[in-house]
N, C-alpha and C positions, 0 to 999 in steps of 0.2 A: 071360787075355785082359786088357789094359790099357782103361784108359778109352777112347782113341782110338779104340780096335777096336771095342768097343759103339759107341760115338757112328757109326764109319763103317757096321758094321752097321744100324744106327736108322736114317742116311738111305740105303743101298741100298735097306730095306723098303721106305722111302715112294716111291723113285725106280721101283722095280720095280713097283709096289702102283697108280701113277700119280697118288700123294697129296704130292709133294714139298713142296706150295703150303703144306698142314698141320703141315710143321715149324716154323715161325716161330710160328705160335699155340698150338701144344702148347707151345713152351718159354714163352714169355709167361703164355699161361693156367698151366701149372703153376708159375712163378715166381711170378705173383699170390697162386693159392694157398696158397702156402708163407709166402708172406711177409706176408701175413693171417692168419696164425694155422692155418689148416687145415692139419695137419702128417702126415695121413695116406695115403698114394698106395698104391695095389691094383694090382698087377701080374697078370695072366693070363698064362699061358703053356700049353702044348700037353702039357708033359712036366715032371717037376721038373729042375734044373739042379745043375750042383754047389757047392755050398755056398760055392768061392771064387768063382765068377762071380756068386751074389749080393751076397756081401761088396763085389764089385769094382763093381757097380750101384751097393747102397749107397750105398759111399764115393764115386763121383760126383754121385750126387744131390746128399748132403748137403754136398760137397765146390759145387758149382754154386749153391747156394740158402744156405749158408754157415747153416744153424742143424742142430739135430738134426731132422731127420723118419721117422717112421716107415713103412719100405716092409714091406706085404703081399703075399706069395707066392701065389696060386693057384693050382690047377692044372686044366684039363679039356681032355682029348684030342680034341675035338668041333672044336677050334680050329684044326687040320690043323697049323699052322704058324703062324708070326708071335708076336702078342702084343695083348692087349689092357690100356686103363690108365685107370684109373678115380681121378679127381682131385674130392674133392668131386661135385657134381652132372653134373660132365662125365666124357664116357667117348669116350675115341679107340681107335676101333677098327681094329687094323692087323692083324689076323688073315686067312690066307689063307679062314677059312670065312665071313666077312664081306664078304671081295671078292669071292667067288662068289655070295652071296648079294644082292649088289648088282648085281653082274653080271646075273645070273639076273630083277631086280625094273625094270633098265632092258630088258633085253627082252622086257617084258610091255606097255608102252611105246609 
């Protein structure tokens, strides 16, 4: 999968997820991050992935943010789908069990 491909992936999530507005501030916020020195980013995902699709995250991150950073793999099933990304003290949660979750806390409402 090429970089394009995640990249169009990442915004189908946010478009389908109804979050498209939080693309602009995920890359901002995680470019700050990076570029202040906090060079570590935590990926969540659902299932593990294959080893060149991480290589290929990777190398766009660090390729996007232009220093070395180090990405974290996660893993928990709990997540249905999606991805969650944890950047220093921020966490964007784009996970299908987090949309329902929110879902579920505005119809309480």
């Amino acid at each position: 999968m090429k970089a394009e491909e995640i990249a169009k992936n990442i915004v189908n999530l946010l478009e389908k997820s109804g979050r498209i507005e939080d693309l602009g501030p995920i890359v901002s916020f995680l470019s700050d991050k990076v570029h202040k020195g906090e060079d570590k980013i935590v990926v969540w995902l659902p299932e593990k992935v294959a080893n060149t699709l991480e290589q290929k995250i990777d190398g766009t991150l660090k390729e996007k943010f232009g220093k070395k950073i180090k990405i974290e793999y996660r893993y928990d099933p709990r997540l249905i789908g999606g991805l969650i990304i944890e950047a220093g003290e921020k966490i964007y949660d784009l996970s299908l069990k987090g949309r329902l979750q929110r879902l579920l806390e505005n119809e309480r409402i």
